[in-house]
C-alpha positions as CSV (number, residue, x, y, z in Angstrom):
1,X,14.4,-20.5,18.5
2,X,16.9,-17.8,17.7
3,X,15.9,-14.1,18.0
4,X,14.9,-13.6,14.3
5,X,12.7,-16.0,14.3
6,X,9.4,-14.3,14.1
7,X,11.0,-11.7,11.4
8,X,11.4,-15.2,9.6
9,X,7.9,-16.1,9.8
10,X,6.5,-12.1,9.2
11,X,9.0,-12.1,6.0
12,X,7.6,-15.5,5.0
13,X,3.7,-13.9,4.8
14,X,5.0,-10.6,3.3
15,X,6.5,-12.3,0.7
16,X,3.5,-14.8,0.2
17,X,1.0,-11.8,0.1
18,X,3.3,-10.0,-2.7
19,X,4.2,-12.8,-4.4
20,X,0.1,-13.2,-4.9
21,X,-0.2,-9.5,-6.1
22,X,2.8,-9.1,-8.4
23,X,1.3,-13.3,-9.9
24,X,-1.9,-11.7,-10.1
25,X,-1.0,-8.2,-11.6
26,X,0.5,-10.1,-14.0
27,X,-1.7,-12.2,-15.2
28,X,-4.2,-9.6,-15.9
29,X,-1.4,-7.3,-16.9
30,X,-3.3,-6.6,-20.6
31,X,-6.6,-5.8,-19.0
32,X,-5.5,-3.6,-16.4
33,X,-3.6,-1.5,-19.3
34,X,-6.9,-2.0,-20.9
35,X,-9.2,0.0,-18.5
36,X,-7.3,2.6,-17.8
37,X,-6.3,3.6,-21.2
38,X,-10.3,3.5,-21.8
39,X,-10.7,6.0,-18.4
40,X,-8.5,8.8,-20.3
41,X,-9.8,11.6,-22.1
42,X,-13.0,11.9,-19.8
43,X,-13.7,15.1,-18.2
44,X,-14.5,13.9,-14.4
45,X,-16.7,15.3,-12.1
46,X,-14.5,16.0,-8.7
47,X,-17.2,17.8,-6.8
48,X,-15.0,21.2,-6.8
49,X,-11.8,22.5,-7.7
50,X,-10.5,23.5,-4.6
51,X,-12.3,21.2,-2.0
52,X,-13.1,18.4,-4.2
53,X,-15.4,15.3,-2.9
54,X,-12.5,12.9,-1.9
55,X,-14.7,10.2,-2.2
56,X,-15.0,11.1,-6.4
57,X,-11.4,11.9,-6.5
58,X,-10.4,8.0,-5.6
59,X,-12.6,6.4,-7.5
60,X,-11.2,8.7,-10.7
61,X,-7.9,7.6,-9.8
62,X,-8.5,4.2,-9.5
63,X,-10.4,3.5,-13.2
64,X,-9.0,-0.1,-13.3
65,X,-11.7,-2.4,-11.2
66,X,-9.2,-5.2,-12.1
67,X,-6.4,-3.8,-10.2
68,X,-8.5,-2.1,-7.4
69,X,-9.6,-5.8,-6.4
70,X,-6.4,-7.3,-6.0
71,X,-5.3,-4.1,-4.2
72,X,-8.4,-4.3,-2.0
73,X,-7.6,-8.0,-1.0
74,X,-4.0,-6.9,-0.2
């Protein structure tokens, strides 16, 4: 086994695990689009201007539960 090899192997699961995102991401291409288009416009609540609730501030940045799941499984 030649020094590289478990670089081989890591490189292997890397691309595995992005292959599976971008196949996924893909698929569901339309309906990610889909939800957050529907998410603009809205006035959100971010718990304060300048020391907003960080909690509210990810979930309005993340408006596509589509593409949070696949990122959550990543």
């Amino acid at each position: 086994m030649g020094p590289n090899s478990g670089r081989a192997n890591h490189n292997e699961e890397l691309k595995t695990r992005f292959t599976d995102l971008a196949q996924a991401s893909t698929e569901n291409g339309d309906k990610i689009v889909q939800e957050q288009i529907a998410a603009q416009g809205k006035s959100v609540d971010m718990g304060g201007y300048f020391h907003p609730d960080t909690a509210k501030v990810a979930e309005a940045m993340r408006p596509s539960a589509t593409l949070n799941s696949f990122l959550d499984q990543f």
